[in-house]
C-alpha positions as CSV (number, residue, x, y, z in Angstrom):
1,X,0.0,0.0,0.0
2,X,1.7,3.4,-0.8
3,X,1.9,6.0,1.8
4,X,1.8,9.4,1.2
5,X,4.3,12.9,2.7
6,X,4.8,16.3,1.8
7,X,7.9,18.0,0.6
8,X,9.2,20.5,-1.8
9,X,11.2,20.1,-5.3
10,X,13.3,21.1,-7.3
11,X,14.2,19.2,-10.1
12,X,17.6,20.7,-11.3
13,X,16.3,22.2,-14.9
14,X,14.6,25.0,-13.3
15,X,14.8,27.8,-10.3
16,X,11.5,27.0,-9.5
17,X,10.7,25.3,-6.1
18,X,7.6,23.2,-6.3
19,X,5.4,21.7,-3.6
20,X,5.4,18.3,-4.1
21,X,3.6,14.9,-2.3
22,X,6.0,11.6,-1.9
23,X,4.1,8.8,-3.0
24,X,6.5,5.9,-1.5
25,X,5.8,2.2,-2.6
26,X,8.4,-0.2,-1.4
27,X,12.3,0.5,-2.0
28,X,10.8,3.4,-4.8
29,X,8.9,6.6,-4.6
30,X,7.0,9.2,-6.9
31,X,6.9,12.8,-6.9
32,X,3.1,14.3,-7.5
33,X,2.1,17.7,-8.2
34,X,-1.5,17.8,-9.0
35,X,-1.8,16.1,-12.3
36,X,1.7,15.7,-13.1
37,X,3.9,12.7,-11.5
38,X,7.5,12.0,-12.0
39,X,9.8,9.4,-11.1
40,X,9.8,6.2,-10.3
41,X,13.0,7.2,-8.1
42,X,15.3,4.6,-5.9
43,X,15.6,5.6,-2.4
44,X,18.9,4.3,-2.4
45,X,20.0,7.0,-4.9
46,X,19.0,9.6,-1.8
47,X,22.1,11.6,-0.5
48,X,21.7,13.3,2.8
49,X,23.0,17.0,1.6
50,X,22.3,19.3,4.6
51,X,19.8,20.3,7.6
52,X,18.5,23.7,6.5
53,X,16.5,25.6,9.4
54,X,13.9,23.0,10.0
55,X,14.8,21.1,7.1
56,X,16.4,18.3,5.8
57,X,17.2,18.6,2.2
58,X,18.5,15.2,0.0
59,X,20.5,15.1,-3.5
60,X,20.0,12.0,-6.5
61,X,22.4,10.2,-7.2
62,X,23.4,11.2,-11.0
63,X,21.2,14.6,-10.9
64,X,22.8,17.7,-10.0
65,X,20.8,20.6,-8.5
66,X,17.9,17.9,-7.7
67,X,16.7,18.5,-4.3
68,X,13.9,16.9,-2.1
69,X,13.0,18.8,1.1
70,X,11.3,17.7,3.9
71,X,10.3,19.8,6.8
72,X,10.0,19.3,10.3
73,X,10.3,15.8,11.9
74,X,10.2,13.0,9.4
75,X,7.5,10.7,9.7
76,X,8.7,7.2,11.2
77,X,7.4,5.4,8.3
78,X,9.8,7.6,6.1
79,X,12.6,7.3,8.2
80,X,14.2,3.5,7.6
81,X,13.8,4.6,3.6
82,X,15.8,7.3,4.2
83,X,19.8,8.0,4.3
84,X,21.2,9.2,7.8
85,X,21.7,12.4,8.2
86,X,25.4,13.3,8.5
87,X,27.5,16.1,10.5
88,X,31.2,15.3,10.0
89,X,31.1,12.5,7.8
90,X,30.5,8.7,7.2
91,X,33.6,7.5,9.7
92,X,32.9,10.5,12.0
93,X,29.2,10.3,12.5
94,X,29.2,6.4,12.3
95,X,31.6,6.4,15.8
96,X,31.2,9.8,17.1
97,X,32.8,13.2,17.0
98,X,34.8,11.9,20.8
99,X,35.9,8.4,19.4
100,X,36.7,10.0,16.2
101,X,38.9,12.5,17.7
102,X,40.9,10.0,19.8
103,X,41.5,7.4,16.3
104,X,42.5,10.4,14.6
105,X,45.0,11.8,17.5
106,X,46.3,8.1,17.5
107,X,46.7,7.8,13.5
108,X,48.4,11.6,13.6
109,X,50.8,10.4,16.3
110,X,51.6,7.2,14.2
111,X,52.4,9.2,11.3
112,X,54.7,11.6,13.1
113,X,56.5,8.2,14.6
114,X,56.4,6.9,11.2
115,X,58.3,10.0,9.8
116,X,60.6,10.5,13.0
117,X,61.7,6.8,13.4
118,X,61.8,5.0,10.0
119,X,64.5,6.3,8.8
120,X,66.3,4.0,11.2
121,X,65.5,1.0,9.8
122,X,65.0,2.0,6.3
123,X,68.5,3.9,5.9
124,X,70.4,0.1,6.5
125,X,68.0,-1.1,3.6
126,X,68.9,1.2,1.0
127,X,71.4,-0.6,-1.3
128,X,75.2,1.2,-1.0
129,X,74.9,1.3,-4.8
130,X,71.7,3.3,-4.8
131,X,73.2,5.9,-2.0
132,X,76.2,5.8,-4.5
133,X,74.7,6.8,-7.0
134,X,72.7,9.5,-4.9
135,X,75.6,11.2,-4.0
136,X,77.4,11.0,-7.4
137,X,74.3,12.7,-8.6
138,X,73.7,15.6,-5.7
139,X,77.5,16.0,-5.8
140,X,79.5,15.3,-8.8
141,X,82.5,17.6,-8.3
142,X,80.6,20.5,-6.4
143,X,80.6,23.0,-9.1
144,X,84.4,23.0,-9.6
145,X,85.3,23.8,-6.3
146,X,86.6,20.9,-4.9
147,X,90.6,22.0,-4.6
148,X,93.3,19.4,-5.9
149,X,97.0,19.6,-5.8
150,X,99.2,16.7,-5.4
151,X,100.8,17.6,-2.4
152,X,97.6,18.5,-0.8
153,X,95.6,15.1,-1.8
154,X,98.2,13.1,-0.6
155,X,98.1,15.0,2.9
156,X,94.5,14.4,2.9
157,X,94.7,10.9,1.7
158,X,96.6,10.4,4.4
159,X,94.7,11.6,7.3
160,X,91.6,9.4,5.9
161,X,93.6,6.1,5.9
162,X,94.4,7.1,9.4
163,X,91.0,7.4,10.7
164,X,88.9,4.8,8.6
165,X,90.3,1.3,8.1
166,X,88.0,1.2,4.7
167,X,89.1,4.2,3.0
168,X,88.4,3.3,-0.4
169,X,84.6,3.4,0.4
170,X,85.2,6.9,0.9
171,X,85.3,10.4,-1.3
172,X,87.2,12.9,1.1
173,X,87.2,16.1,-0.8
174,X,88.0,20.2,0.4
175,X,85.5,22.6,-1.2
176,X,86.5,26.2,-1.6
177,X,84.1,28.0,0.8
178,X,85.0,30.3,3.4
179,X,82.7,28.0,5.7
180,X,83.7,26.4,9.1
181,X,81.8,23.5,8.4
182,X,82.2,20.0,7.5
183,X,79.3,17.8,6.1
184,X,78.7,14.5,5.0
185,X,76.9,13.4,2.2
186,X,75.3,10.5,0.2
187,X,77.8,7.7,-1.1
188,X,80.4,8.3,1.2
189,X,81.2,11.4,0.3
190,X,82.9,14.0,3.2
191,X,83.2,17.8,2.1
192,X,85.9,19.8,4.7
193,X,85.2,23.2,3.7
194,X,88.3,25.8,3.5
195,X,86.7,27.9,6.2
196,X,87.2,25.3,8.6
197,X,90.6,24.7,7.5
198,X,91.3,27.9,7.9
199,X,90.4,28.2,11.6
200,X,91.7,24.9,13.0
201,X,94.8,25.4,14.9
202,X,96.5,21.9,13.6
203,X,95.5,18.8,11.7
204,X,94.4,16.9,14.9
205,X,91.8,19.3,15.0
206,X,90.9,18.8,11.5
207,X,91.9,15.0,12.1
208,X,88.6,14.9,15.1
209,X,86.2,16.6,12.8
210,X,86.9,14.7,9.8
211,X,86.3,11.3,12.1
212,X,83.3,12.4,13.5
213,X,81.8,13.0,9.8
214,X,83.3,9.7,8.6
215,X,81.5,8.3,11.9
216,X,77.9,9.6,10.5
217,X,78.6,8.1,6.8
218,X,79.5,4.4,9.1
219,X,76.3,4.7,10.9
220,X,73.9,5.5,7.8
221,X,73.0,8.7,9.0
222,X,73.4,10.1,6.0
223,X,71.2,8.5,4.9
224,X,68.7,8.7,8.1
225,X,68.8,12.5,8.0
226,X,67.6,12.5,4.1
227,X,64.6,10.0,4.2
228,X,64.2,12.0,7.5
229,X,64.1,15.4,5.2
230,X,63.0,14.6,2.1
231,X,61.5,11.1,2.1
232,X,61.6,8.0,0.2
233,X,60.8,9.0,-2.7
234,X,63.8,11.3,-3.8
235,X,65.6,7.8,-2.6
236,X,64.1,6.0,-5.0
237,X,62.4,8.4,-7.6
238,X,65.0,10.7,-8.3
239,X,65.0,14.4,-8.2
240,X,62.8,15.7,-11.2
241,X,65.6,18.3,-12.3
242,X,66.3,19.7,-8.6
243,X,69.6,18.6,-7.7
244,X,71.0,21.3,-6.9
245,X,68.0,22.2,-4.4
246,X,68.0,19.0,-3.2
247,X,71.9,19.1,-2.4
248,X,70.9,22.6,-0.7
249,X,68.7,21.1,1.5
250,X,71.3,18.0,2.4
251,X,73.9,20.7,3.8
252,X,71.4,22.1,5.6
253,X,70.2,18.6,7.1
254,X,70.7,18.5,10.8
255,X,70.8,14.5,12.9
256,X,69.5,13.8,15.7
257,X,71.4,14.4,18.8
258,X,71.5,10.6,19.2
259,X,73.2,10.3,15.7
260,X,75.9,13.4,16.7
261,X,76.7,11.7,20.3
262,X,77.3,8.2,17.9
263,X,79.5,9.9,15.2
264,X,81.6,11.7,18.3
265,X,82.2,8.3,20.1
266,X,83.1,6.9,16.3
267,X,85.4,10.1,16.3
268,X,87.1,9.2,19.4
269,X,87.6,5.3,18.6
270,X,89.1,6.7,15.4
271,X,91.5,9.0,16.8
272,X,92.1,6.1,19.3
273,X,93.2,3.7,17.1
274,X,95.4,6.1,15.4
275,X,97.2,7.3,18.5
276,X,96.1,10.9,17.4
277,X,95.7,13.3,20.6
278,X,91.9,13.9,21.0
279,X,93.5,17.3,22.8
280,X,93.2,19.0,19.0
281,X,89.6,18.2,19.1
282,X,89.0,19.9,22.5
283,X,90.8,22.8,21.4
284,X,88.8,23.2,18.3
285,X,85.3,22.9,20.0
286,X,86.1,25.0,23.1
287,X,87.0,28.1,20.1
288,X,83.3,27.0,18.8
289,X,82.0,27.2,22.6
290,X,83.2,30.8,22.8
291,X,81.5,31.6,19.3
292,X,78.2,30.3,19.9
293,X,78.1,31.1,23.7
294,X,77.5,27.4,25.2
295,X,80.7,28.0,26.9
296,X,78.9,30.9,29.5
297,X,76.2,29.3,30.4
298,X,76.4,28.8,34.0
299,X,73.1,27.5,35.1
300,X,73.6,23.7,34.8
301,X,69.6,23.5,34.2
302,X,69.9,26.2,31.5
303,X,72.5,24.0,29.7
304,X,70.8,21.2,29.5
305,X,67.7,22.9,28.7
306,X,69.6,24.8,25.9
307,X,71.0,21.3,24.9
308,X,67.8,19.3,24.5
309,X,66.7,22.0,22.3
310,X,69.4,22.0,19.5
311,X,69.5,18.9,17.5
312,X,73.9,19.1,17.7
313,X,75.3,18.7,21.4
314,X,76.6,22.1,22.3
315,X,80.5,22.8,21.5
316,X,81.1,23.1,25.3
317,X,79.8,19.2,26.3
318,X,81.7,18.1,23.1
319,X,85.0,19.7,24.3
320,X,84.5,18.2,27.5
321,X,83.9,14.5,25.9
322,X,86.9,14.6,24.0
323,X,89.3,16.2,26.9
324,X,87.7,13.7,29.4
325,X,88.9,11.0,26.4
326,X,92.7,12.0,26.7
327,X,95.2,9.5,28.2
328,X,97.4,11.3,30.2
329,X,101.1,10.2,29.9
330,X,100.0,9.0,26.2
331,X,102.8,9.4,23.4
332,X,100.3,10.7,20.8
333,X,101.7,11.6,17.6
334,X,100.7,14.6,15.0
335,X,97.7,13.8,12.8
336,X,100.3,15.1,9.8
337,X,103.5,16.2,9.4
338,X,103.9,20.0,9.5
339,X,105.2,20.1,5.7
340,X,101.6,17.7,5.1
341,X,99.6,20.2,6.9
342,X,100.6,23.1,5.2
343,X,100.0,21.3,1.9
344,X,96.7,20.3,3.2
345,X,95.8,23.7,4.8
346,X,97.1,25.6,1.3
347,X,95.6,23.4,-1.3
348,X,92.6,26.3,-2.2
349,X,94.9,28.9,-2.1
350,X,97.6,26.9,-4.6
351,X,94.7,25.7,-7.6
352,X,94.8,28.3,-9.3
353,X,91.4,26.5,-11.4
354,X,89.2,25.8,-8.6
355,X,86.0,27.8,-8.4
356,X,85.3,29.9,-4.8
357,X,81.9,30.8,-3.3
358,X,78.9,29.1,-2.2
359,X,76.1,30.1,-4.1
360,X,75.6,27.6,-7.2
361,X,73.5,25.1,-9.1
362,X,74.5,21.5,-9.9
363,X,73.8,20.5,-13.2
């Protein structure tokens, strides 16, 4: 037996709103005004749109600008026939705007794991010949400003085998920048910068440094910090023409404070094993200390409030890790010869074809 309701219409061809009667029969329904009828129409094909004032208007499925409006409460019989009305949304409305909230909190703070943690495991899984070819790509020679003279390589050469029993896996190179920095890239590849050399005091300073950056290419962080940064899929995918952005954005990737505090202890075992004073090292952080100020903080809880909010330890607690790691009585010997270390320290200043400054594109 069909049952009967009131509504309005609008049937998407015209601005006109009509008053209509619902003439429902079964799983279908009809749409009467006076002598005219139209339809049959599914109720399935009903979409909930909106609650307007004391209305709830409905869409078809397929129709645009069809509406069906029905005001006030909607008659029981109506009701099972009709799709739910919906706030927030399917998932929202179907658990709740509280329950919702907490599955959503809980998927946000899986994400941010996902994005803060991964990188640990999935650094160790990238091939060495994929991060090879990473580097070779972001790097190749750095613009022409890696410096090269033969008395300068071999001084550098040198150092490396002293601090790395693999140095073959390694690309140790000086880039003409007026820098104090150090960085380490994809593929094994270390970058001194001349600014640094041209601060440290003596190569076991340069020696401490260079280890510690050796340290994060033997503990994948290199790796860590750019799945960290820029995600897999610059790994794997490529870089769609942006190299040299993308080797912008790898200088400018900082590690955790886990992965600095690894690469120092890698730093010291290196220096260690080649009988080089970690002294040098102390020296050269406790200058960095007086630049960046962690040297006058005095409030032990400011320090280490200061320290947990940097991702790199402050100079000061690094120049007290490596003095607290010297052997007193030790006979240390010099990370280079002083002929070696001029070479070493001079090598930007003697190629006369190597390119200086820092801003530049890869091609």
């Amino acid at each position: 037996m069909p049952m009967f309701f009131d509504a309005w219409h609008f049937d998407g061809q015209s601005a006109v709103r009509r008053n209509v009667e619902i003439e429902a029969r079964g799983h279908q329904f009809y749409l009467r005004e006076q002598d005219k009828q139209s339809g049959p129409f599914d109720f399935a094909d009903l979409r909930f749109l909106e609650n307007k004032a004391d209305t709830k208007v409905y869409g078809l499925e397929g129709r645009d600008g069809w509406r069906l409006g029905l005001r006030g409460n909607v008659p029981s019989e109506l009701v099972p026939m009709l799709p739910a009305a919906k706030t927030y949304g399917g998932l929202i409305d179907r658990l709740g705007l509280g329950k919702a909230s907490l599955v959503f909190a809980g998927i946000s703070a899986a994400v941010v794991a996902v994005v803060l943690f991964s990188p640990q495991w999935l650094a160790p899984l990238v091939p060495s010949s994929v991060e090879q070819k990473l580097g070779d790509a972001l790097v190749g020679d750095f613009g022409g400003r890696f410096c090269d003279t033969p008395q300068g390589k071999a001084a550098l050469a040198k150092l490396t085998r002293s601090l790395d029993d693999n140095p073959q896996d390694l690309q140790v190179e000086v880039a003409n920048i007026d820098m104090l920095n150090a960085v380490a890239l994809p593929g094994g590849k270390v970058l001194l910068f001349q600014g640094l050399l041209s601060q440290a005091k003596s190569p076991d300073e340069v020696a401490g440094v260079l280890a510690h950056e050796i340290g994060h290419v033997r503990e994948r962080h290199v790796m860590q910090g750019l799945l960290r940064q820029m995600g897999l899929a610059v790994v794997l995918g490529g870089f769609d023409g942006s190299g040299g952005s993308t080797l912008n954005s790898m200088l400018s990737t900082t590690y955790t404070r886990d992965s600095e505090r690894e690469a120092d202890e890698r730093s010291l075992q290196a220096l260690k094993r080649a009988n080089i004073s970690p002294v040098g090292t102390a020296d050269f952080f406790n200058r960095l200390a007086a630049m960046d100020g962690s040297g006058d903080i005095k409030d032990r809880q400011a320090r280490t409030m200061a320290s947990y909010s940097s991702s790199h330890p402050l100079s000061d607690e690094r120049r007290k890790l490596f003095e607290n790691a010297v052997v007193k009585g030790a006979a240390y010997k010099p990370a280079l010869t002083p002929d070696e270390w001029r070479e070493l320290k001079t090598m930007c200043a003697q190629d006369k074809d190597v390119k200086s400054g820092w801003g530049f594109d890869i091609e």
